[in-house]
C-alpha positions as CSV (number, residue, x, y, z in Angstrom):
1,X,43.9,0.4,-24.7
2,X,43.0,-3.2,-25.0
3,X,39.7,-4.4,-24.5
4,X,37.9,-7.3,-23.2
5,X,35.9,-10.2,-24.1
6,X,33.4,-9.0,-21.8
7,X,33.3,-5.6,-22.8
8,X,32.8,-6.9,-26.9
9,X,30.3,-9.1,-25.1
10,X,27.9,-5.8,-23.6
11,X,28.9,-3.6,-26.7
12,X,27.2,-6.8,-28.8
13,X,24.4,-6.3,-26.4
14,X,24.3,-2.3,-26.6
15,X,24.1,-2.4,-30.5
16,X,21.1,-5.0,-29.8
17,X,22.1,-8.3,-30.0
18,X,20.4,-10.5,-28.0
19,X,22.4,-12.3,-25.4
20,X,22.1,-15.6,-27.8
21,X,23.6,-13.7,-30.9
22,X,26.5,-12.4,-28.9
23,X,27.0,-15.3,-27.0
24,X,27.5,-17.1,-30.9
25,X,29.5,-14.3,-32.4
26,X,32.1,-14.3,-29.2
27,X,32.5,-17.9,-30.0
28,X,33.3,-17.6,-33.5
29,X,35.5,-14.7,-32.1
30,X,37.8,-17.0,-30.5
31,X,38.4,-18.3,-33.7
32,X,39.0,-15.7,-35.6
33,X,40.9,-13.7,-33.9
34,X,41.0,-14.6,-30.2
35,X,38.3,-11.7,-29.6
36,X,41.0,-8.8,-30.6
37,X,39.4,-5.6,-32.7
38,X,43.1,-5.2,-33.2
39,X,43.5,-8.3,-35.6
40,X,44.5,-8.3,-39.1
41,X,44.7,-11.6,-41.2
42,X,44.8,-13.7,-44.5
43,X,48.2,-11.9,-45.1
44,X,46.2,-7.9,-44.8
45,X,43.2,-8.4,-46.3
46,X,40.9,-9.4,-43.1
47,X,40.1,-7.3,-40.1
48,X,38.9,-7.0,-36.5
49,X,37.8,-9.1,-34.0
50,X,35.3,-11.2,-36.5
51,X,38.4,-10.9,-39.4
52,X,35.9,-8.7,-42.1
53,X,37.5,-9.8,-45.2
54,X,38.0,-6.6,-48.1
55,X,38.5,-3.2,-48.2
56,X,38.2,-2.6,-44.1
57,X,41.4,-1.8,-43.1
58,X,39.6,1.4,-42.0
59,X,38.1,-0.9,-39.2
60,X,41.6,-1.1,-37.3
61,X,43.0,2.3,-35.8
62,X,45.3,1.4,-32.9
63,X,42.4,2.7,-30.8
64,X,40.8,-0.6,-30.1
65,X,37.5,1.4,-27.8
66,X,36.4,3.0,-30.8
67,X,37.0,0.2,-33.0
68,X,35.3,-2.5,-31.6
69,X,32.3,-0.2,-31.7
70,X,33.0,0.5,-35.4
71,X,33.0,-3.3,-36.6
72,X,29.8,-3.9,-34.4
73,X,28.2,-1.1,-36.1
74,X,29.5,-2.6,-39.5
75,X,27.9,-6.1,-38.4
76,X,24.6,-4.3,-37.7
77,X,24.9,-2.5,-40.9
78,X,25.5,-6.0,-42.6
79,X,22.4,-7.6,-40.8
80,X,25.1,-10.2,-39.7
81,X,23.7,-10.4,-36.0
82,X,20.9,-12.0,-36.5
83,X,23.1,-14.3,-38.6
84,X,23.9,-15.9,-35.2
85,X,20.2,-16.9,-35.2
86,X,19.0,-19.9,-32.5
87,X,18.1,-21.5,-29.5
88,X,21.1,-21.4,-27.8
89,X,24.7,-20.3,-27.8
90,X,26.2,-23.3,-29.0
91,X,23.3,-22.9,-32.2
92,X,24.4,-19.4,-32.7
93,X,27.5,-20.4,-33.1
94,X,27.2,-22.6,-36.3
95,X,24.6,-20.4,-38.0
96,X,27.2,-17.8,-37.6
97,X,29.8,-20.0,-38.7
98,X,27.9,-21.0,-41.9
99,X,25.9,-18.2,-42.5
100,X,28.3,-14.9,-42.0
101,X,32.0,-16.4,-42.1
102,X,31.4,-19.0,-44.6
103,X,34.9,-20.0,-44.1
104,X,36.8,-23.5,-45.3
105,X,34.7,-25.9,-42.6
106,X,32.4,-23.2,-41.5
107,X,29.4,-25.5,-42.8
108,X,27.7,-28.3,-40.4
109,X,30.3,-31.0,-40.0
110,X,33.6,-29.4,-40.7
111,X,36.2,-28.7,-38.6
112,X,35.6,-24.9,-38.0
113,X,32.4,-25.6,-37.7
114,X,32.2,-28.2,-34.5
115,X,35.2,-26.0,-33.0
116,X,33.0,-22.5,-32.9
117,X,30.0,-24.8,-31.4
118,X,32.7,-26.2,-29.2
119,X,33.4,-22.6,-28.4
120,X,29.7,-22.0,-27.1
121,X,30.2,-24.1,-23.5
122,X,33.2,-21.6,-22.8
123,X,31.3,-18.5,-23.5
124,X,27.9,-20.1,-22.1
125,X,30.5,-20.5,-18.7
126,X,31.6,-16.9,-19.1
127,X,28.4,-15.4,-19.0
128,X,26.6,-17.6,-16.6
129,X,29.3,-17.7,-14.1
130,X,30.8,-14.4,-14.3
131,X,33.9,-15.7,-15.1
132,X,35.1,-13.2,-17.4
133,X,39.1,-13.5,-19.3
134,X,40.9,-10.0,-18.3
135,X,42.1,-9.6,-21.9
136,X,41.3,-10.5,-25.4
137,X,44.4,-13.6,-25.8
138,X,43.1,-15.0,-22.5
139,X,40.3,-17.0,-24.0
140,X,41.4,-20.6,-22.8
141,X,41.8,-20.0,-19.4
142,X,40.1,-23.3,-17.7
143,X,38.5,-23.5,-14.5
144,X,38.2,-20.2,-11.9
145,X,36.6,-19.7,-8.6
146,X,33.7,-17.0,-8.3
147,X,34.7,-14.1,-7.8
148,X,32.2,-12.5,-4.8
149,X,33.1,-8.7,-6.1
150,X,31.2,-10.1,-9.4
151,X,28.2,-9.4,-7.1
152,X,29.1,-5.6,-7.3
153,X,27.0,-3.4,-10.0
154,X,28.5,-2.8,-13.4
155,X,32.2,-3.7,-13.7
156,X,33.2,-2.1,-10.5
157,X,33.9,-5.5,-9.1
158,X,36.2,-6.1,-11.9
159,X,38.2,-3.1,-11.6
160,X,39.2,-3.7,-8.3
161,X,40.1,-7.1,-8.8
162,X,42.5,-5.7,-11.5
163,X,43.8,-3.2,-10.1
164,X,44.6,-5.5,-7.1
165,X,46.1,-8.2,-9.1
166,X,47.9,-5.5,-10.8
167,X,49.4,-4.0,-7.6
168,X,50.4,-6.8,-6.0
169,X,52.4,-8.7,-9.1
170,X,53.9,-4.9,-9.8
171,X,54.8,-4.8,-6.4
172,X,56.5,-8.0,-5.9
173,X,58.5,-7.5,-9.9
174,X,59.6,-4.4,-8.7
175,X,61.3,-6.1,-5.5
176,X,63.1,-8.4,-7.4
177,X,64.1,-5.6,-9.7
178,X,62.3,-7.0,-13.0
179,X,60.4,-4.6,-14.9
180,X,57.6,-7.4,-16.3
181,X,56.5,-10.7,-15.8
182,X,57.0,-11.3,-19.6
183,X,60.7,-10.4,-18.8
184,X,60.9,-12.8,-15.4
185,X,59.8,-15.7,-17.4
186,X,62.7,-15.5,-20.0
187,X,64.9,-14.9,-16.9
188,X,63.8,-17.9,-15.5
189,X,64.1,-19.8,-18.6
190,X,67.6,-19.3,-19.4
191,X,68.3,-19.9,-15.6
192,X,66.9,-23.5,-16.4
193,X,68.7,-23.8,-19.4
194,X,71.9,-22.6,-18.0
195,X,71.8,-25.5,-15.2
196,X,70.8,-28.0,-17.5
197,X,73.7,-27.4,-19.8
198,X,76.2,-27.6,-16.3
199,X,75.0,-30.8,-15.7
200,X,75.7,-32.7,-19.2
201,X,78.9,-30.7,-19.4
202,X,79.8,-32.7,-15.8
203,X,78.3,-35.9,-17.4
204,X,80.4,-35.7,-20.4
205,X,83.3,-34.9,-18.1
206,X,83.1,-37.7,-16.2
207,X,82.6,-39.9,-18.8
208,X,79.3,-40.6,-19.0
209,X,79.1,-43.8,-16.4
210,X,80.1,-44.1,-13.2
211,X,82.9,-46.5,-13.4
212,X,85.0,-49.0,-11.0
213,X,87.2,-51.3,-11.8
214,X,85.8,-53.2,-14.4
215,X,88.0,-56.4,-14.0
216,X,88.3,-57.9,-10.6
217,X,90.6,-60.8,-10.4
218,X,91.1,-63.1,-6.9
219,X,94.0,-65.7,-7.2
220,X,94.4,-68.0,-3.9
221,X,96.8,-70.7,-3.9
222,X,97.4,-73.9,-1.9
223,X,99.9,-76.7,-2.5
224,X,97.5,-79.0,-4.2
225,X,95.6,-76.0,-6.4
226,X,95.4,-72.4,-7.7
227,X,92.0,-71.0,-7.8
228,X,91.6,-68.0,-9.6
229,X,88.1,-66.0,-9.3
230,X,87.4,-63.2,-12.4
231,X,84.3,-61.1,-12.3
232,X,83.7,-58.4,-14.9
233,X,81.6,-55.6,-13.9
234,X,80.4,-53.2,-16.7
235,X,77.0,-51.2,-17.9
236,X,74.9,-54.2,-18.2
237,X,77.3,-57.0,-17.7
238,X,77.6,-59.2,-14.7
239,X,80.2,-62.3,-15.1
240,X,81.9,-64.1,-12.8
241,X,84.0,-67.4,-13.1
242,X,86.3,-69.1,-11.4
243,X,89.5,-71.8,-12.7
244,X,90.9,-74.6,-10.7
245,X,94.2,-75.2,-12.0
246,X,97.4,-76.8,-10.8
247,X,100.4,-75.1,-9.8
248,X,102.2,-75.5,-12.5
249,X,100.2,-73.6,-14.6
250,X,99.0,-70.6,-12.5
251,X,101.1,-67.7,-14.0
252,X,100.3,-68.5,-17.8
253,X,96.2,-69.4,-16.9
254,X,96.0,-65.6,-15.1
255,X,97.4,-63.8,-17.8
256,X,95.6,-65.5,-20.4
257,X,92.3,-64.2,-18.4
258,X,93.2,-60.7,-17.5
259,X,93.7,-60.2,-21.6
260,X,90.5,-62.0,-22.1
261,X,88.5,-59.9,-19.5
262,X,90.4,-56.8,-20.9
263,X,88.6,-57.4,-24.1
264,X,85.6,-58.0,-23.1
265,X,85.3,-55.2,-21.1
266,X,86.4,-53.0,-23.3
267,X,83.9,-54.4,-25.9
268,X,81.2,-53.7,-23.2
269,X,81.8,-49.9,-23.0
């Protein structure tokens, strides 16, 4: 059974960490391992939520409860909680960061380093607020509104929000005759895909435009003249001319154009 950032949070605080120190060990958590006992990393040789690097592969069982426990004991044992030593969270954070994980940008001004103090202001929110992810991956969920069972005792308030949440969304996948939400979202997806794929095979069908006539050709005649009007309509082309010729030459002057705008419109698509 999974467990969650705030239950690593009160265990940190049941093996006597100090809400500061967990608060900056959660945040380098996040990092590490997105605050999952379950983790294992740098190719098998790192372990548990904080990603204990060596021979520790003792620390993950399946049986996440127990170990959680077992890699705070181990980070007692180490003296690496009062590693995340400071004033505040967001302090916590980097002595932890530089002082315990040592990793590449784990010192004041790298990259890990300013990402773990970023870290703080989300965990800060967490305790403060109440706020609380419902599972280890779940650590960048943005803004939430109170939750007034929060108020209740313990995690009683929590549990019933769950198991509400849970009952309703089981519910409603059951209806529709989906057995997960994991499986109604690929559903969906190729649903998406499927019309998407419909429509350019109707675009390509119809040849890609939506096409008139591209040549339009007006001849009026009157004993003193022929007028002959051409307008070529095409993607991006708008001409139109007209020739005042007389009589005499009418038939050769229109066939000349309606090659000519054949061409060019042509040459256009």
């Amino acid at each position: 059974m999974a467990v969650t950032p705030q239950q690593v949070y009160q265990d940190l605080l049941n093996a006597g960490a100090s809400t500061t120190e967990a608060g900056g060990i959660l945040a380098n958590a996040i990092n590490e391992s997105n605050i999952n006992p379950e983790a294992v990393g740098d190719q098998g040789t790192s372990f548990g939520f904080v990603q204990e690097h060596g021979n520790y592969s003792y620390l993950v069982t399946g049986n996440a409860a127990n170990d959680i426990n077992s890699q705070i004991a181990l980070l007692r044992s180490q003296g690496a909680i009062s590693a995340a030593s400071g004033t505040s969270i967001s302090q916590a954070a980097g002595n932890f960061a530089a002082n315990f994980e040592k990793c590449v940008g784990c010192q004041p001004g790298g990259a890990q380093y300013n990402s773990r103090v970023a870290n703080a202001a989300k965990v800060q929110g967490w305790i403060s607020g109440g706020n609380w992810p419902q599972t280890a991956t779940d650590t960048s969920a943005g803004f939430t509104i109170p939750n007034p069972l929060n108020l209740l005792p313990g995690n009683i308030g929590q549990q019933i929000t769950s198991g509400i949440a849970d009952s309703f969304f089981g519910y409603i996948l059951k209806a529709l005759g989906l057995p997960s939400l994991k499986d109604s979202l690929e559903r969906f997806a190729l649903m998406v895909l499927g019309f998407v794929l419909v429509l350019v095979g109707l675009y390509l069908l119809t040849g890609g435009t939506s096409k008139g006539q591209p040549i339009q050709i007006t001849t009026t005649s009157t004993p003193e003249e022929t007028r002959t009007t051409r307008r070529v309509n095409a993607p991006g082309v708008k001409h139109t001319s007209t020739t005042v010729k007389g009589a005499e030459s009418t038939t050769k002057k229109a066939s000349k154009g309606i090659a000519s705008e054949a061409i060019e419109a042509a040459a256009v698509a």
